[in-house]
PDB file of N, CA, C and O in Angstrom:
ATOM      1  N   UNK A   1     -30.059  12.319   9.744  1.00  0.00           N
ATOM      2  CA  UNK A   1     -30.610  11.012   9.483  1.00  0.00           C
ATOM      3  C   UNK A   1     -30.683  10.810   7.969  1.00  0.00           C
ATOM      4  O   UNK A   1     -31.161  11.681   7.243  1.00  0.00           O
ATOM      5  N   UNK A   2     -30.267   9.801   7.560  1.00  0.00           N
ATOM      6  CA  UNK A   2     -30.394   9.226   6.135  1.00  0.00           C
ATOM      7  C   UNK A   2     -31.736   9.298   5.780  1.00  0.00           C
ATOM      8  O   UNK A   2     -32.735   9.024   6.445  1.00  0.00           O
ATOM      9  N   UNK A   3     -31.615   9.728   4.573  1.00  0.00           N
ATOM     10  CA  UNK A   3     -33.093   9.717   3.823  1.00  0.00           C
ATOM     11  C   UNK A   3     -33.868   7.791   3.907  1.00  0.00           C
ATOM     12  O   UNK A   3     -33.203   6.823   4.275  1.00  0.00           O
ATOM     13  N   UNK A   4     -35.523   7.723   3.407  1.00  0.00           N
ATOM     14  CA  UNK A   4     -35.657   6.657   3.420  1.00  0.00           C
ATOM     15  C   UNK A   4     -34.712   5.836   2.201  1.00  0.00           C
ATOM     16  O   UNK A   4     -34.052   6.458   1.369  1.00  0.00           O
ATOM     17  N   UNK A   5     -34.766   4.626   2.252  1.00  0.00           N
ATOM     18  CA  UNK A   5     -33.825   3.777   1.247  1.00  0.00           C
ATOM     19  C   UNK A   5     -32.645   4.193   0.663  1.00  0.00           C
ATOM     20  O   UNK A   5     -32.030   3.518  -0.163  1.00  0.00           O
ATOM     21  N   UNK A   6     -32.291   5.339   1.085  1.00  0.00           N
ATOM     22  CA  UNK A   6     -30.244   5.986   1.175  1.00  0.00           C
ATOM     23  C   UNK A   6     -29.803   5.182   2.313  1.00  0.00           C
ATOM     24  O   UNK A   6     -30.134   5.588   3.427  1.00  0.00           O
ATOM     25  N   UNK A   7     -29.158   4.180   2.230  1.00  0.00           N
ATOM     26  CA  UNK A   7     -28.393   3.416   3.369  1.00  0.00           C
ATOM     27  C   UNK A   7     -26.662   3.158   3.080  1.00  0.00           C
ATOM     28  O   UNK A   7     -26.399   2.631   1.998  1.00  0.00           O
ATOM     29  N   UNK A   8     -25.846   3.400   3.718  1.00  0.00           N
ATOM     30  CA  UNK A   8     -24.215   3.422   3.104  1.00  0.00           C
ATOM     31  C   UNK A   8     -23.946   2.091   3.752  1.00  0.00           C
ATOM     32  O   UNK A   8     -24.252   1.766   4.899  1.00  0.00           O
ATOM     33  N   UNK A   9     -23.339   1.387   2.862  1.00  0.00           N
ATOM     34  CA  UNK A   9     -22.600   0.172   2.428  1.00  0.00           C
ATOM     35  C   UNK A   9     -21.598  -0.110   3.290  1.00  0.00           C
ATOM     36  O   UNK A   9     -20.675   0.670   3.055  1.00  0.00           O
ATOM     37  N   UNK A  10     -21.306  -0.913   4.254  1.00  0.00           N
ATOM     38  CA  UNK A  10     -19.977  -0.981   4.816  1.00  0.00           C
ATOM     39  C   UNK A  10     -19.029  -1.906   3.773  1.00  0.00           C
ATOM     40  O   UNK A  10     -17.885  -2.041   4.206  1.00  0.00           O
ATOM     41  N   UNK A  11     -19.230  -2.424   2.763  1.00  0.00           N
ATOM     42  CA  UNK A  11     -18.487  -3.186   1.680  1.00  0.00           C
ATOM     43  C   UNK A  11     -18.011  -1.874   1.287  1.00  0.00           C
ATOM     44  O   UNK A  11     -16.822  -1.765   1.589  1.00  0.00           O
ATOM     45  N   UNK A  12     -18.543  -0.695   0.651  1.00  0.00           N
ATOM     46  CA  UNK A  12     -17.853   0.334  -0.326  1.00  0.00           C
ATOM     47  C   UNK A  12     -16.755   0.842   0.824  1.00  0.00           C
ATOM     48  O   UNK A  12     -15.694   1.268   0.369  1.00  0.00           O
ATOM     49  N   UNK A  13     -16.919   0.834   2.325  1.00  0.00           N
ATOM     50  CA  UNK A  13     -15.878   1.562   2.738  1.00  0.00           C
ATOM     51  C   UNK A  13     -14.733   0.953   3.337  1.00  0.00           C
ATOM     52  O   UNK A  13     -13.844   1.432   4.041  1.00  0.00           O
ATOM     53  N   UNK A  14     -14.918  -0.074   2.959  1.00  0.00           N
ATOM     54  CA  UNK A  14     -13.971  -1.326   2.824  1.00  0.00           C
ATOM     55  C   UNK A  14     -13.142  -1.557   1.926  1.00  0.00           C
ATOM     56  O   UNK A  14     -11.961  -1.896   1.991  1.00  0.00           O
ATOM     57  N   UNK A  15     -14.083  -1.278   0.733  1.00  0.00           N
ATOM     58  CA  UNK A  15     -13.003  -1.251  -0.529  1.00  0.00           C
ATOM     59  C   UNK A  15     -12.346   0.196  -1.087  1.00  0.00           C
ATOM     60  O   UNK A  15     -11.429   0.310  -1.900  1.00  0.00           O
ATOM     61  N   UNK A  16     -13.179   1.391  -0.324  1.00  0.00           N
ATOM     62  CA  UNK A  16     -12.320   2.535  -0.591  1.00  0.00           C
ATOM     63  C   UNK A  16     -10.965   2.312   0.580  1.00  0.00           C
ATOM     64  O   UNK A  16      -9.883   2.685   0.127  1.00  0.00           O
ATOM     65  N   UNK A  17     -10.932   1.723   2.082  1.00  0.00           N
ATOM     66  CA  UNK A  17     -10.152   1.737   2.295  1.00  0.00           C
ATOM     67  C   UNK A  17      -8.901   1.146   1.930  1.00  0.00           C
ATOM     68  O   UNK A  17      -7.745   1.513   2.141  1.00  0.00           O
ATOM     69  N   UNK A  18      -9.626  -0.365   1.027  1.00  0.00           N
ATOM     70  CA  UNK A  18      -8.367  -0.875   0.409  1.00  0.00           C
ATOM     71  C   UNK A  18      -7.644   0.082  -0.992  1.00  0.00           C
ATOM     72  O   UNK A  18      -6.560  -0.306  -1.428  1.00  0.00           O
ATOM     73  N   UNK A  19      -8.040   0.807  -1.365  1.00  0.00           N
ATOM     74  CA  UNK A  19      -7.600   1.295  -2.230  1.00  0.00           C
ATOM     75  C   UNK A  19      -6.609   2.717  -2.072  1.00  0.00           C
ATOM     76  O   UNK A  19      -5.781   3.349  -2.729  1.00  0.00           O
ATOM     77  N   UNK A  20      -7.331   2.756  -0.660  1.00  0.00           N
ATOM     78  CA  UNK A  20      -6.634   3.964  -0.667  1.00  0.00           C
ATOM     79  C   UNK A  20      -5.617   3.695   0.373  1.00  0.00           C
ATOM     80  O   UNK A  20      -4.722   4.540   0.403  1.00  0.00           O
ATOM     81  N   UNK A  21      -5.533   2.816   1.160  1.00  0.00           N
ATOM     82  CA  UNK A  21      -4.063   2.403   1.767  1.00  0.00           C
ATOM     83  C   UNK A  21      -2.754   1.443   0.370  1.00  0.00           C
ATOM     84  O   UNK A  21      -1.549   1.261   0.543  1.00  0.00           O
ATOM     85  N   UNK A  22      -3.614   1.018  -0.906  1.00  0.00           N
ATOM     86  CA  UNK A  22      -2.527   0.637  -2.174  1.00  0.00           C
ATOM     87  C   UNK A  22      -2.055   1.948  -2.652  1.00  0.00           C
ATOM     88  O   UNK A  22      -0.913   1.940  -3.114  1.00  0.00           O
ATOM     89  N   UNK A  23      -2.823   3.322  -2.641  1.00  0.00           N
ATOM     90  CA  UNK A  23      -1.863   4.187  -3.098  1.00  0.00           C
ATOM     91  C   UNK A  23      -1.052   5.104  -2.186  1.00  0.00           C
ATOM     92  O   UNK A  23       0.004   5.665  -2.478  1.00  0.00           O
ATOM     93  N   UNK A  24      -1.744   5.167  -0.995  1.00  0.00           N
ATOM     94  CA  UNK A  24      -0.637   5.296  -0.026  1.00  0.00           C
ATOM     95  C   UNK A  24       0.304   4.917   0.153  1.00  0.00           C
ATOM     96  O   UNK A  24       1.169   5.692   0.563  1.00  0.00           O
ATOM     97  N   UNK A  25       0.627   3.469  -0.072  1.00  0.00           N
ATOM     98  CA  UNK A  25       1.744   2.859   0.115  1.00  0.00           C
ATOM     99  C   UNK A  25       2.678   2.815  -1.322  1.00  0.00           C
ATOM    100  O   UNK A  25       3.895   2.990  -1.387  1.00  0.00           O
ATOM    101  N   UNK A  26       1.928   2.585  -2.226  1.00  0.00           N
ATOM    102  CA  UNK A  26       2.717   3.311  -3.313  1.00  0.00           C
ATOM    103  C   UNK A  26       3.337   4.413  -3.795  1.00  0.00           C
ATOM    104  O   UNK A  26       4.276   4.381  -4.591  1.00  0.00           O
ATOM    105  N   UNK A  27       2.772   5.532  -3.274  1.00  0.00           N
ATOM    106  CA  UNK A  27       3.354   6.855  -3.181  1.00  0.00           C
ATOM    107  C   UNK A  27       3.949   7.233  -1.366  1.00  0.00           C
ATOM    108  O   UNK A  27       4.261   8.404  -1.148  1.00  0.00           O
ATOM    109  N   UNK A  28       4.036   6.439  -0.457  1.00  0.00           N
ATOM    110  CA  UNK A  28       4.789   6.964   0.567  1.00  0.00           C
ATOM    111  C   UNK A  28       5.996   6.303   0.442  1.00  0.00           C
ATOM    112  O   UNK A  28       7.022   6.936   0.197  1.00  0.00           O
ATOM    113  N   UNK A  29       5.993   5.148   0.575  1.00  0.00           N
ATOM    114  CA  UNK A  29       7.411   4.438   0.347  1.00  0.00           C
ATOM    115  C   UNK A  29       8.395   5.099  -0.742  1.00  0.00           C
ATOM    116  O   UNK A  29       9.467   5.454  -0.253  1.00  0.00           O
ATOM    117  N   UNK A  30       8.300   5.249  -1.622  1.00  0.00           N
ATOM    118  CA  UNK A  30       9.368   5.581  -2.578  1.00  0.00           C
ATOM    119  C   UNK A  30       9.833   6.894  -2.396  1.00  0.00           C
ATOM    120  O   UNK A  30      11.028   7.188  -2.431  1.00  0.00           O
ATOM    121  N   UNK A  31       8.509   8.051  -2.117  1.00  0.00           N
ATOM    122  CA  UNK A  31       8.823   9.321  -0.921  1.00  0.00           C
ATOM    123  C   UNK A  31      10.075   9.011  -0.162  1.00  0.00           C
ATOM    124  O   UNK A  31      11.211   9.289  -0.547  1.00  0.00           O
ATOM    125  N   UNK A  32       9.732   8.363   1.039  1.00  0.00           N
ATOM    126  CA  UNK A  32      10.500   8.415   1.905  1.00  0.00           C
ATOM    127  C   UNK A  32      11.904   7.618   1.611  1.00  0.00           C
ATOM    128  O   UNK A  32      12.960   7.756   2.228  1.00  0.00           O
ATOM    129  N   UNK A  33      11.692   6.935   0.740  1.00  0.00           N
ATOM    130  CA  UNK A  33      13.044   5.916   0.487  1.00  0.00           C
ATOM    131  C   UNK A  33      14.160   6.976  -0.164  1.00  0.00           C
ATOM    132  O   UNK A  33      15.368   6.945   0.070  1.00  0.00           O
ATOM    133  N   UNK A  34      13.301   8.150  -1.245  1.00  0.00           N
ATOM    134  CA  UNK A  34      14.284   9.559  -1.912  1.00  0.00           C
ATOM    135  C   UNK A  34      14.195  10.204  -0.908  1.00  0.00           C
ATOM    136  O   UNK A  34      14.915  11.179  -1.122  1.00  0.00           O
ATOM    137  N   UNK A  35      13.619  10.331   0.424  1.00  0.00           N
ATOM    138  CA  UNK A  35      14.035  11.474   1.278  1.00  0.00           C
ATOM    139  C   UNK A  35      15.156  10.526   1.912  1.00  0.00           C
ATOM    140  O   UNK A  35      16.215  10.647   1.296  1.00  0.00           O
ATOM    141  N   UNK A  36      15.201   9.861   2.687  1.00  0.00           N
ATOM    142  CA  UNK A  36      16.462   9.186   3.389  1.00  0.00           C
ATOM    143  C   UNK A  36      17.970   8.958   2.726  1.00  0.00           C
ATOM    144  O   UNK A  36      19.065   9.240   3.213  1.00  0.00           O
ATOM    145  N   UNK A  37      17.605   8.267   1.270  1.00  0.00           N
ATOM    146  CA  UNK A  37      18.963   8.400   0.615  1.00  0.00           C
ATOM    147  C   UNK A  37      19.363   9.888   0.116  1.00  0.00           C
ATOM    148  O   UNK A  37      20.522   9.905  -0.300  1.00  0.00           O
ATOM    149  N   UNK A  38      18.715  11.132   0.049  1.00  0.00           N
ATOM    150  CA  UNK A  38      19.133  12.326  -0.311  1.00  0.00           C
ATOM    151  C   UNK A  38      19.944  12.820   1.184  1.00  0.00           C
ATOM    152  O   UNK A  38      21.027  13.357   1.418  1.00  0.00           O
ATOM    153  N   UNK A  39      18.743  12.304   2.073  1.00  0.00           N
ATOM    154  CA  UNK A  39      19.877  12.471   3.568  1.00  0.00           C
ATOM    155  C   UNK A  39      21.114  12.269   3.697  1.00  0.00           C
ATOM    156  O   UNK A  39      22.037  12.994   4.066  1.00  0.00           O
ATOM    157  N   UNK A  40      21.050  11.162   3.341  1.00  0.00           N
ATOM    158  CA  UNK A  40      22.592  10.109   3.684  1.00  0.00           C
ATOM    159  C   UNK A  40      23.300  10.666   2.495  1.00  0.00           C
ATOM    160  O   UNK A  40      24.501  10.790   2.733  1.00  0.00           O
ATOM    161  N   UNK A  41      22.913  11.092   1.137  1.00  0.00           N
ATOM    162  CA  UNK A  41      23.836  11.174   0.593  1.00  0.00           C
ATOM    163  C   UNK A  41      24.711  12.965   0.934  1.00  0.00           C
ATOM    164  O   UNK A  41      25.859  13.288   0.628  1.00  0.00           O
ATOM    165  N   UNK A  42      23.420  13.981   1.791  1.00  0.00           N
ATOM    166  CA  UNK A  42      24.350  15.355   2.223  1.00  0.00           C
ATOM    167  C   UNK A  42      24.756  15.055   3.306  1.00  0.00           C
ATOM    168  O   UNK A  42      25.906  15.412   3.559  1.00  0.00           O
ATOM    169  N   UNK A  43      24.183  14.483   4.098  1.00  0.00           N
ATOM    170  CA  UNK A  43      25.578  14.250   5.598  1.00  0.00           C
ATOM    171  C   UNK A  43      26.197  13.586   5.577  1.00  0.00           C
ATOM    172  O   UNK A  43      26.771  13.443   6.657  1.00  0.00           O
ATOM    173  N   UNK A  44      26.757  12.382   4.155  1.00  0.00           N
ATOM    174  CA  UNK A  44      27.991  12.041   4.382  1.00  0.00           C
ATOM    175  C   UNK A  44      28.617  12.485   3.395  1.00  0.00           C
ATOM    176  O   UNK A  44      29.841  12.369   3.449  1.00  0.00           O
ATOM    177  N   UNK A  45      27.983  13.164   2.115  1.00  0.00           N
ATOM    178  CA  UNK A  45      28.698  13.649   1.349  1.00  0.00           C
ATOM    179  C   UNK A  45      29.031  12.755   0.476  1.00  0.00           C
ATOM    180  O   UNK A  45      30.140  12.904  -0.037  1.00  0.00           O
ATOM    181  N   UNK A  46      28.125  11.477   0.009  1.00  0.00           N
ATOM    182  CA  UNK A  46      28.248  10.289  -0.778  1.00  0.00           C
ATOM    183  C   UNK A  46      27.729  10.540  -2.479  1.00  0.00           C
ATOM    184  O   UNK A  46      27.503  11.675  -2.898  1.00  0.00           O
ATOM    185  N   UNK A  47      27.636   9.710  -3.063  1.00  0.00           N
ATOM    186  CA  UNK A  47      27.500  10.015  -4.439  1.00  0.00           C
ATOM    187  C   UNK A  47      25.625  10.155  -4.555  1.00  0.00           C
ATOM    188  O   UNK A  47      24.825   9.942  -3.643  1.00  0.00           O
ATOM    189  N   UNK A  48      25.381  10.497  -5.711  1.00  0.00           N
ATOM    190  CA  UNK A  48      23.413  10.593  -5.911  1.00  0.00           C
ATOM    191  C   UNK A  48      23.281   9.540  -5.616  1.00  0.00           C
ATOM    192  O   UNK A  48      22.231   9.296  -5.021  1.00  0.00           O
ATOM    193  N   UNK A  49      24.303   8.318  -5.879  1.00  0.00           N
ATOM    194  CA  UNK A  49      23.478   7.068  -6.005  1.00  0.00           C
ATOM    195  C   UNK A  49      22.904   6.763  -4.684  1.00  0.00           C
ATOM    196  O   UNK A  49      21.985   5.949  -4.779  1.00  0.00           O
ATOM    197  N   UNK A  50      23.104   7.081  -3.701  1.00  0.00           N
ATOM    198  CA  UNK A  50      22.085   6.131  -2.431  1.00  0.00           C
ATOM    199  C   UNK A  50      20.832   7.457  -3.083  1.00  0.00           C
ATOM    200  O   UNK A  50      19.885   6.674  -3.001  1.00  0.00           O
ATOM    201  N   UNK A  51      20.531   8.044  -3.325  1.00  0.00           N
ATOM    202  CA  UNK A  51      19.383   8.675  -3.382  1.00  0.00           C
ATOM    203  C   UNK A  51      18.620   7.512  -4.417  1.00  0.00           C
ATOM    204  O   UNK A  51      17.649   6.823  -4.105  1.00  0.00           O
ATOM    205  N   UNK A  52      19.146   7.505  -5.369  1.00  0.00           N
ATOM    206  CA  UNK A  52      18.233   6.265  -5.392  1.00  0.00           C
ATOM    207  C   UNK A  52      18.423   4.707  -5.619  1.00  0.00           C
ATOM    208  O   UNK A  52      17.842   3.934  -6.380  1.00  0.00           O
ATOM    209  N   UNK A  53      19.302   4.539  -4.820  1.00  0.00           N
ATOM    210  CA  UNK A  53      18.934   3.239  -4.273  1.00  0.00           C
ATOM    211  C   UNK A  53      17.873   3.724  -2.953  1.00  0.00           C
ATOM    212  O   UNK A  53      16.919   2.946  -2.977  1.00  0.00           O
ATOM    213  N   UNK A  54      17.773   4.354  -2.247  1.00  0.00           N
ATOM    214  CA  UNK A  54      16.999   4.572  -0.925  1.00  0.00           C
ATOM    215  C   UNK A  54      15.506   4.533  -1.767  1.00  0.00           C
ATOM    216  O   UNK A  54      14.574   3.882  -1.295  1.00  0.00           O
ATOM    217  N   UNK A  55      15.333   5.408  -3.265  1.00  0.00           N
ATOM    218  CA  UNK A  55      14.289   5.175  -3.801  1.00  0.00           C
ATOM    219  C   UNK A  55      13.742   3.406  -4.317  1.00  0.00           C
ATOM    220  O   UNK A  55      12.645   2.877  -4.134  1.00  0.00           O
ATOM    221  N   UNK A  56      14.607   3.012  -4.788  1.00  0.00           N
ATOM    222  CA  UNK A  56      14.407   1.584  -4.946  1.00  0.00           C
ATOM    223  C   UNK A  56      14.067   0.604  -3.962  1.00  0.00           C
ATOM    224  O   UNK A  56      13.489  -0.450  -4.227  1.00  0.00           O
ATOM    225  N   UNK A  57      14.362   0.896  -3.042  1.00  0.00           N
ATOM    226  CA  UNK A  57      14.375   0.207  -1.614  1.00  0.00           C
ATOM    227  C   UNK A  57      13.020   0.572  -1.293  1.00  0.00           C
ATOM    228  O   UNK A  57      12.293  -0.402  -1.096  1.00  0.00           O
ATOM    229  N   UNK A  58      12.311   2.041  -1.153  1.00  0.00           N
ATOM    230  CA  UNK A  58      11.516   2.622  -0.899  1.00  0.00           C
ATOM    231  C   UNK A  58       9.675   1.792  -1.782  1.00  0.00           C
ATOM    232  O   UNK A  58       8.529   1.507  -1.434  1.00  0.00           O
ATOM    233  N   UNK A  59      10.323   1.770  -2.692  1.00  0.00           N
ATOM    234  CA  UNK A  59       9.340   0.840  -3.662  1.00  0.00           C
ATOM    235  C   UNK A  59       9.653  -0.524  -3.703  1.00  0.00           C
ATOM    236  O   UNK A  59       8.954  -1.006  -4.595  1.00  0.00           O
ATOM    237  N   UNK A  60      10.510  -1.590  -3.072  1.00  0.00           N
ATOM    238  CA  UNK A  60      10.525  -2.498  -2.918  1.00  0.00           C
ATOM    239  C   UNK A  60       9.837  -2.717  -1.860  1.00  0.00           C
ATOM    240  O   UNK A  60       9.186  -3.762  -1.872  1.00  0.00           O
ATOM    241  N   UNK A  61       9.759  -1.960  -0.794  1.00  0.00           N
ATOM    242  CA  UNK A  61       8.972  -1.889   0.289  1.00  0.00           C
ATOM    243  C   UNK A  61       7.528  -2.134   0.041  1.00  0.00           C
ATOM    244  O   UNK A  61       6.823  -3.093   0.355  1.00  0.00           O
ATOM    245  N   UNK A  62       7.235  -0.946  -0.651  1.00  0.00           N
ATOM    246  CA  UNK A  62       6.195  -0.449  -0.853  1.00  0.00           C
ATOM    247  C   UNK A  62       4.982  -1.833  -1.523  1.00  0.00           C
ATOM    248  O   UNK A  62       3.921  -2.336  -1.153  1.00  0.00           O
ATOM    249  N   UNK A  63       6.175  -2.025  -2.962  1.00  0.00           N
ATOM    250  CA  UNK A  63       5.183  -3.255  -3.208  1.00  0.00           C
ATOM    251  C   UNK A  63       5.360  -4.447  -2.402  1.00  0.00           C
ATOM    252  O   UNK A  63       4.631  -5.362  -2.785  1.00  0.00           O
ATOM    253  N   UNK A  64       5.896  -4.654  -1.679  1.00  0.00           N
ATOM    254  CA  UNK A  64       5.688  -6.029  -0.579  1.00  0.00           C
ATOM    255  C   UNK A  64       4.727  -5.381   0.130  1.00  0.00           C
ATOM    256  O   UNK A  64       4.256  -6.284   0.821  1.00  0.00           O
ATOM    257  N   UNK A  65       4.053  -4.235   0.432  1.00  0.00           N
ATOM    258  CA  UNK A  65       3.380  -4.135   1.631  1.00  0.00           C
ATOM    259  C   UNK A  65       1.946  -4.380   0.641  1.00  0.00           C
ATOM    260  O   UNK A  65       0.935  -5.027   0.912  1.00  0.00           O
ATOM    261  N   UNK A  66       2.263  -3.656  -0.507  1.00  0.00           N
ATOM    262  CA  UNK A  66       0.689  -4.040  -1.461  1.00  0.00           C
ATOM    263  C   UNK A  66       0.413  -5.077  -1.537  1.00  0.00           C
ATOM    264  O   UNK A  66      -0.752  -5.433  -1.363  1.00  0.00           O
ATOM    265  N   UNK A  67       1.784  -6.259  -1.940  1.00  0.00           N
ATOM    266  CA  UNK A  67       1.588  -8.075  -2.150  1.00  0.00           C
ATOM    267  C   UNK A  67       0.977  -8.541  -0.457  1.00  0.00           C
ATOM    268  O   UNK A  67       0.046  -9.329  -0.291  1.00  0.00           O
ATOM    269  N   UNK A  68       1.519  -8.054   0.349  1.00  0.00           N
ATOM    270  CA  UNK A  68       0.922  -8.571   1.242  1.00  0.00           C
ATOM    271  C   UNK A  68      -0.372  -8.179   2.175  1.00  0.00           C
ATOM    272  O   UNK A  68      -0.565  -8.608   3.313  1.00  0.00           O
ATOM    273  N   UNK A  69      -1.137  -7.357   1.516  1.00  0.00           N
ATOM    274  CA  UNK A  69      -2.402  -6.527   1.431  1.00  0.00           C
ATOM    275  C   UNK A  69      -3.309  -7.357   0.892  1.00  0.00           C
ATOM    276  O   UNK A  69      -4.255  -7.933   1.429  1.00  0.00           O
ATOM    277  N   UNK A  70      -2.707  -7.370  -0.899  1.00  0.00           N
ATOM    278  CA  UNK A  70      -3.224  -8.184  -1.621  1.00  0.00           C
ATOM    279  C   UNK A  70      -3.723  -9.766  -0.804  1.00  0.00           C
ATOM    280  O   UNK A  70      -4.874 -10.201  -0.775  1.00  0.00           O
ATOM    281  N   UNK A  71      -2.439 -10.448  -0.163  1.00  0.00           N
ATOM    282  CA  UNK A  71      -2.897 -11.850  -0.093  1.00  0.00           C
ATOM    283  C   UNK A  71      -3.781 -12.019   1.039  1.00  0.00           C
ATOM    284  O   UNK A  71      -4.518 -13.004   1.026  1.00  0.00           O
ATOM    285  N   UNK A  72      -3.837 -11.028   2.245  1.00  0.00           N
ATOM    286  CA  UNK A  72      -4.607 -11.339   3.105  1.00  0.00           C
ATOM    287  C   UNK A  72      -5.873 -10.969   2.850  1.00  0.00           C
ATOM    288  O   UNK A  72      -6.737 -11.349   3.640  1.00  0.00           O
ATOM    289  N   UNK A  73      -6.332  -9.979   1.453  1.00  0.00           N
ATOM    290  CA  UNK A  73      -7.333  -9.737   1.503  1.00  0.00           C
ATOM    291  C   UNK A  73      -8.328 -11.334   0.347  1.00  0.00           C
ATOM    292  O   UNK A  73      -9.509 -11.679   0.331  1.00  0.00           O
ATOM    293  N   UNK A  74      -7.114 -11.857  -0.406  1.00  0.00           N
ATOM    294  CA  UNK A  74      -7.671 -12.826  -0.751  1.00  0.00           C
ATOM    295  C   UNK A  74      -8.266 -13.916  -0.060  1.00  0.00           C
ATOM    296  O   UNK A  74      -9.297 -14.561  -0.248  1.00  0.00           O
ATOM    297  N   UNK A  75      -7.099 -13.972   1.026  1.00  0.00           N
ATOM    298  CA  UNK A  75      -7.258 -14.791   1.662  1.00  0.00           C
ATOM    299  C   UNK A  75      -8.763 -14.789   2.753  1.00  0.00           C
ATOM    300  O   UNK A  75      -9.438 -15.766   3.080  1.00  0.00           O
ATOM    301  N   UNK A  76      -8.980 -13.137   3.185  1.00  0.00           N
ATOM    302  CA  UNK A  76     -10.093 -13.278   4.078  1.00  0.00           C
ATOM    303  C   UNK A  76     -11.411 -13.225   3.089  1.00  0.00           C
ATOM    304  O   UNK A  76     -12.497 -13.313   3.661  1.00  0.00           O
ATOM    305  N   UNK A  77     -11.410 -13.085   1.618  1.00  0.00           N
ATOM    306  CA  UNK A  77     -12.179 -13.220   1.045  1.00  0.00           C
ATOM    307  C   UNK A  77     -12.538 -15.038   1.020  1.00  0.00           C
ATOM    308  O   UNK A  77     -13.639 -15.342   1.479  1.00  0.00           O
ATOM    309  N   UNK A  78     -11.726 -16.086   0.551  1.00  0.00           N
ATOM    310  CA  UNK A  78     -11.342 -17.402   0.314  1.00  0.00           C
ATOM    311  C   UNK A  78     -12.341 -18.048   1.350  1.00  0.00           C
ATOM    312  O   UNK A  78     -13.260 -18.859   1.234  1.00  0.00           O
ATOM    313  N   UNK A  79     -11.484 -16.985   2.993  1.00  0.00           N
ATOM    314  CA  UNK A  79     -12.201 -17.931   4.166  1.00  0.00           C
ATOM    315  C   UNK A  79     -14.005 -17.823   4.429  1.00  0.00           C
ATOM    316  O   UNK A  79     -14.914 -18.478   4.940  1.00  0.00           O
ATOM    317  N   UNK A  80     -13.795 -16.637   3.760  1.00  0.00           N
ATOM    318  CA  UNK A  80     -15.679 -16.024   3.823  1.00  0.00           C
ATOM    319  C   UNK A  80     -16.818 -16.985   3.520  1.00  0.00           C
ATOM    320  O   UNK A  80     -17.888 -17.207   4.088  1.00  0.00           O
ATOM    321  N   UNK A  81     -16.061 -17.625   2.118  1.00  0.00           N
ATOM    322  CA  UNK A  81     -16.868 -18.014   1.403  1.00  0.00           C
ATOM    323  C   UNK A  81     -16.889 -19.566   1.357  1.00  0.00           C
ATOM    324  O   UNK A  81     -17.745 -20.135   0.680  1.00  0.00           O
ATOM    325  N   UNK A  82     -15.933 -20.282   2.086  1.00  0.00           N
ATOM    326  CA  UNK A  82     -15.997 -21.055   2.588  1.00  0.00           C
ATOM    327  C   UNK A  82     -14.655 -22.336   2.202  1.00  0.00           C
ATOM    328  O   UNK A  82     -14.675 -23.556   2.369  1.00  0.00           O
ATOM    329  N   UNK A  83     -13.917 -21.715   1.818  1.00  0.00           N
ATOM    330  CA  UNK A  83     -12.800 -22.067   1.509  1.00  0.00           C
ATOM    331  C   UNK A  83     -13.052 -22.646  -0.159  1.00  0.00           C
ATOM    332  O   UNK A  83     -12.059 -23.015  -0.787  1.00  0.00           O
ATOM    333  N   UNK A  84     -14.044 -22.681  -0.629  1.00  0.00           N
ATOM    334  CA  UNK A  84     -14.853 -23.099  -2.054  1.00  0.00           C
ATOM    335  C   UNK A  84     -14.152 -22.469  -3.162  1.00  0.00           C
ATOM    336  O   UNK A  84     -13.890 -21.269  -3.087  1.00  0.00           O
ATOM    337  N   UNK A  85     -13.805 -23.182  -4.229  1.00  0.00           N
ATOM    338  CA  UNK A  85     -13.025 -22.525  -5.599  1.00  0.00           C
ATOM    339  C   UNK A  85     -14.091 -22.327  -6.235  1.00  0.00           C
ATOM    340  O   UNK A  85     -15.041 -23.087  -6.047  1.00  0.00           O
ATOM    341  N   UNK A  86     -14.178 -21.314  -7.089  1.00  0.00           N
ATOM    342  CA  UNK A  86     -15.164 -20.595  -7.475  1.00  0.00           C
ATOM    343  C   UNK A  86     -14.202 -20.674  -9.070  1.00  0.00           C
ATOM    344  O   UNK A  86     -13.007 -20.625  -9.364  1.00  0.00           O
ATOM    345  N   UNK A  87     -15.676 -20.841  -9.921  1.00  0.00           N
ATOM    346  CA  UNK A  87     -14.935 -21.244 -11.528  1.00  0.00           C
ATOM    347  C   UNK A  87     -15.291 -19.927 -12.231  1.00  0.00           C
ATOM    348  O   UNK A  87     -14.967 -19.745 -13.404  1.00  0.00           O
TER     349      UNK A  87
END
């Protein structure tokens, strides 16, 4: 049992989760984009370059999945508050 007035935040584990699915996705995508083109480039026996293009691809991914992280979290912030522009 939590001590008196120690109470945990469901906002902080909200925003650790957003943070920690932006570097997940920043460091898995480009991972896996150099593991697949290193694939393709020993079983077909192709040049380095798909290794990284598969990396480029891998981080093109990656940041579309952050941009689109990003906008829905603006967005469910926007609707919270009442659709109101804030100066």
């Amino acid at each position: 049992m939590a001590p008196e007035g120690l109470r945990l935040d469901p906002e902080l584990f909200r925003t650790l989760r957003y943070y920690g699915r932006i570097s997940l996705d920043l460091l898995a995508g480009p991972l896996l984009g150099l593991a697949l083109g290193r694939h393709l480039s020993q079983r077909f026996a192709l040049s380095p370059l798909w290794m990284a293009l598969g990396f480029l691809a891998g981080a093109g991914f990656s940041f579309f999945g952050v941009y689109r992280l990003m906008t829905t979290e603006i967005f469910r912030d926007w609707h919270k508050s009442g659709g109101k522009k804030e100066k």
